[in-house]
Short mmCIF file of the C-alpha atoms (twelve columns), coordinates in Angstrom:
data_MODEL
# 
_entry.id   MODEL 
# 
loop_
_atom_site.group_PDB 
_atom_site.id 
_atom_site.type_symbol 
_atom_site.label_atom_id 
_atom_site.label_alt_id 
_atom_site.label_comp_id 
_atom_site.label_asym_id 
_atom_site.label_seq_id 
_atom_site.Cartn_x 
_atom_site.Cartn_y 
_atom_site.Cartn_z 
_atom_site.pdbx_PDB_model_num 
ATOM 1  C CA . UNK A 1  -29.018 -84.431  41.295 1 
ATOM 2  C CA . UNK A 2  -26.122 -82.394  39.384 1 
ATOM 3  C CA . UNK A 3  -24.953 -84.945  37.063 1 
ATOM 4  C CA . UNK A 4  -20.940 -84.541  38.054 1 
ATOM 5  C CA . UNK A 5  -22.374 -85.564  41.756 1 
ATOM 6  C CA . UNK A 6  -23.680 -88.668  40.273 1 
ATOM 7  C CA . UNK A 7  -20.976 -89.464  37.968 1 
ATOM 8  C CA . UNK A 8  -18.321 -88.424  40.815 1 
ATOM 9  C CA . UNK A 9  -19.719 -90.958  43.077 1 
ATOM 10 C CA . UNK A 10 -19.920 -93.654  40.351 1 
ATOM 11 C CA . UNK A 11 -16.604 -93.353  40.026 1 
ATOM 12 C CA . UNK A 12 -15.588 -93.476  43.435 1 
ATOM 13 C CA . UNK A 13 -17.005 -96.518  43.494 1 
ATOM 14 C CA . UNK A 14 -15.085 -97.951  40.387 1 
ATOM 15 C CA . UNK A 15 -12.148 -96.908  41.835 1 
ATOM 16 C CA . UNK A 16 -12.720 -98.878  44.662 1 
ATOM 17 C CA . UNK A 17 -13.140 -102.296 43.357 1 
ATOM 18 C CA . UNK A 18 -10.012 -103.916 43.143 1 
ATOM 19 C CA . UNK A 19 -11.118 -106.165 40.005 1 
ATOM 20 C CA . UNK A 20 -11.349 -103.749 37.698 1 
ATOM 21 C CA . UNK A 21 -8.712  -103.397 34.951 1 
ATOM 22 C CA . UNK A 22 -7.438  -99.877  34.337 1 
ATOM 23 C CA . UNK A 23 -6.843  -100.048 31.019 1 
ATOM 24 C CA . UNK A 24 -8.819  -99.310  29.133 1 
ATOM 25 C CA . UNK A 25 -9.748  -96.751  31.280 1 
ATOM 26 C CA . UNK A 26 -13.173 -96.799  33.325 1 
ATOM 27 C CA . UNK A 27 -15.946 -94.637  31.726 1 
ATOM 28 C CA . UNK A 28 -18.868 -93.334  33.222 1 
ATOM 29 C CA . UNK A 29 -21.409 -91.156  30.822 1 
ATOM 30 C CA . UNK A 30 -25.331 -90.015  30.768 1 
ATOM 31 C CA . UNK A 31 -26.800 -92.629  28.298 1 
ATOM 32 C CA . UNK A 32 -30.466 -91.250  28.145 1 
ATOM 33 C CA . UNK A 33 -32.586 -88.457  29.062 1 
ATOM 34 C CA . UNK A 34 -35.205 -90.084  29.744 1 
ATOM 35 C CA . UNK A 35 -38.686 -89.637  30.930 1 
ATOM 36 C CA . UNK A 36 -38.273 -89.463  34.748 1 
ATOM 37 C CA . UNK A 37 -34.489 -89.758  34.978 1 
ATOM 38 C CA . UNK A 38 -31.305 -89.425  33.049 1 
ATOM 39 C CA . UNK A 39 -29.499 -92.592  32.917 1 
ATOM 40 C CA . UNK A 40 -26.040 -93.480  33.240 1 
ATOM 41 C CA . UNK A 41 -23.704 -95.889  31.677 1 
ATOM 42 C CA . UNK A 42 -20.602 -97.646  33.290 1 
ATOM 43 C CA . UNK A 43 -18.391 -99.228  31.546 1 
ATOM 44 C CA . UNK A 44 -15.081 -101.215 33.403 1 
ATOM 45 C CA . UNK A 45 -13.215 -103.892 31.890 1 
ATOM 46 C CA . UNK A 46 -12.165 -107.141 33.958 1 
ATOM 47 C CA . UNK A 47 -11.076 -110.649 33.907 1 
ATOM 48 C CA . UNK A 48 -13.964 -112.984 32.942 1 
ATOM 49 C CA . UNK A 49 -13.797 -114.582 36.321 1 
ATOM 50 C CA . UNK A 50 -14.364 -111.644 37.925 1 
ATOM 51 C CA . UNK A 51 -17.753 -110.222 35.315 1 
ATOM 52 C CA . UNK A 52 -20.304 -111.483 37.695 1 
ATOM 53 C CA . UNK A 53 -18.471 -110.637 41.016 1 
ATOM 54 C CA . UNK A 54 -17.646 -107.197 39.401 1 
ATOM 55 C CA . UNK A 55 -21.016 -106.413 38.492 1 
ATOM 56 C CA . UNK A 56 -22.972 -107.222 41.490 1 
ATOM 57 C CA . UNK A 57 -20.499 -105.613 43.439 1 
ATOM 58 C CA . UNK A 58 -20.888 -102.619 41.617 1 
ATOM 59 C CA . UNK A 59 -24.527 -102.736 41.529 1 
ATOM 60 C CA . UNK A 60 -24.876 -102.949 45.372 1 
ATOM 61 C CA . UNK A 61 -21.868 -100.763 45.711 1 
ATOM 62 C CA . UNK A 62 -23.400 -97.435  44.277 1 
ATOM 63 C CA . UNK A 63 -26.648 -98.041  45.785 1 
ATOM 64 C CA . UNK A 64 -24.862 -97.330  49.076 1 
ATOM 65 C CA . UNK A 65 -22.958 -94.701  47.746 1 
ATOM 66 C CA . UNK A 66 -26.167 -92.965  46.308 1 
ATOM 67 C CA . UNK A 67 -27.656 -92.921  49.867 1 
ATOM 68 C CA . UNK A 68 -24.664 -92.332  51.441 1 
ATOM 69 C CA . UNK A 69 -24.353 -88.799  49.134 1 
ATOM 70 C CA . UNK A 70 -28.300 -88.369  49.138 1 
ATOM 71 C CA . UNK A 71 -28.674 -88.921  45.788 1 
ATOM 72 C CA . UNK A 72 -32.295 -90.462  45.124 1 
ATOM 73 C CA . UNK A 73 -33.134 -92.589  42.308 1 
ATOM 74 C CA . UNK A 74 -36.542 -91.738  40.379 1 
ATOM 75 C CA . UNK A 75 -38.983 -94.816  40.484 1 
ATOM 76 C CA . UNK A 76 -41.948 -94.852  37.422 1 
ATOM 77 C CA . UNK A 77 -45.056 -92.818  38.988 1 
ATOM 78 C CA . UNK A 78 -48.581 -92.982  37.300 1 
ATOM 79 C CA . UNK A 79 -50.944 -90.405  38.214 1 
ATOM 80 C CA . UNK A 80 -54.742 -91.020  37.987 1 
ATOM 81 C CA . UNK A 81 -57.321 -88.492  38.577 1 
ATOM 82 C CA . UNK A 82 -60.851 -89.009  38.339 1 
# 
Protein backbone atom coordinates (compact mmCIF):
# COMPACT_ATOMS: atom_id res chain seq x y z
CA UNK A 1 0.00 0.00 0.00
CA UNK A 2 1.21 3.79 -0.58
CA UNK A 3 2.69 4.51 2.67
CA UNK A 4 0.60 8.05 3.26
CA UNK A 5 -2.60 5.51 2.93
CA UNK A 6 -1.23 3.59 5.75
CA UNK A 7 0.02 6.31 7.83
CA UNK A 8 -3.33 8.40 7.00
CA UNK A 9 -5.39 5.70 8.41
CA UNK A 10 -3.13 5.22 11.48
CA UNK A 11 -3.78 8.41 12.26
CA UNK A 12 -7.32 8.47 11.89
CA UNK A 13 -7.36 6.10 14.27
CA UNK A 14 -5.21 8.08 16.89
CA UNK A 15 -7.32 10.76 16.47
CA UNK A 16 -10.08 8.88 17.47
CA UNK A 17 -9.20 7.61 20.81
CA UNK A 18 -10.16 9.92 23.29
CA UNK A 19 -7.18 8.88 25.77
CA UNK A 20 -4.60 10.07 24.00
CA UNK A 21 -2.76 13.23 25.09
CA UNK A 22 -2.08 15.77 22.35
CA UNK A 23 0.85 17.04 23.46
CA UNK A 24 3.33 15.96 22.62
CA UNK A 25 1.93 15.51 19.47
CA UNK A 26 1.03 11.90 18.02
CA UNK A 27 3.68 10.53 15.56
CA UNK A 28 3.33 7.99 13.14
CA UNK A 29 6.66 7.02 10.92
CA UNK A 30 8.05 3.89 8.70
CA UNK A 31 10.46 2.23 11.25
CA UNK A 32 11.90 -0.57 8.92
CA UNK A 33 12.06 -1.73 5.48
CA UNK A 34 11.99 -4.83 6.05
CA UNK A 35 11.98 -8.11 4.32
CA UNK A 36 8.28 -8.59 3.41
CA UNK A 37 6.88 -5.32 4.76
CA UNK A 38 7.78 -1.86 5.84
CA UNK A 39 6.93 -1.31 9.35
CA UNK A 40 5.45 1.44 11.13
CA UNK A 41 5.89 3.08 14.42
CA UNK A 42 3.19 4.88 16.60
CA UNK A 43 3.95 6.75 19.13
CA UNK A 44 0.93 8.60 21.53
CA UNK A 45 1.42 9.71 24.91
CA UNK A 46 -1.29 9.03 27.76
CA UNK A 47 -2.06 8.79 31.34
CA UNK A 48 -0.59 5.59 32.87
CA UNK A 49 -4.05 4.37 33.61
CA UNK A 50 -4.99 4.51 30.35
CA UNK A 51 -1.31 2.56 28.63
CA UNK A 52 -2.96 -0.76 28.48
CA UNK A 53 -6.53 0.41 27.48
CA UNK A 54 -4.78 2.75 24.92
CA UNK A 55 -2.80 0.19 23.39
CA UNK A 56 -5.15 -2.58 22.87
CA UNK A 57 -7.51 -0.24 21.67
CA UNK A 58 -5.26 0.89 19.20
CA UNK A 59 -4.10 -2.42 18.24
CA UNK A 60 -7.65 -3.73 17.45
CA UNK A 61 -8.57 -0.32 16.24
CA UNK A 62 -6.30 -0.19 13.03
CA UNK A 63 -6.82 -3.71 12.28
CA UNK A 64 -10.37 -2.63 11.39
CA UNK A 65 -9.33 0.34 9.83
CA UNK A 66 -6.76 -1.61 7.60
CA UNK A 67 -9.67 -3.79 6.29
CA UNK A 68 -11.97 -1.25 6.28
CA UNK A 69 -9.41 0.82 3.63
CA UNK A 70 -8.16 -2.60 2.05
CA UNK A 71 -4.96 -2.34 3.22
CA UNK A 72 -3.45 -6.00 3.72
CA UNK A 73 -0.84 -6.83 6.09
CA UNK A 74 2.13 -9.16 4.73
CA UNK A 75 2.34 -12.48 6.83
CA UNK A 76 6.12 -14.44 6.68
CA UNK A 77 5.86 -16.92 3.51
CA UNK A 78 8.50 -19.76 3.00
CA UNK A 79 8.70 -21.21 -0.31
CA UNK A 80 9.98 -24.81 -0.82
CA UNK A 81 10.55 -26.40 -4.07
CA UNK A 82 11.77 -29.72 -4.59
Amino acid sequence: QDIRTVKNAIYSVINKEELILQDPEPFVAVSELADSSVNFIARVWTKTDDYWTVHFNLIENVKLKFDEENISIPFPQLDINL
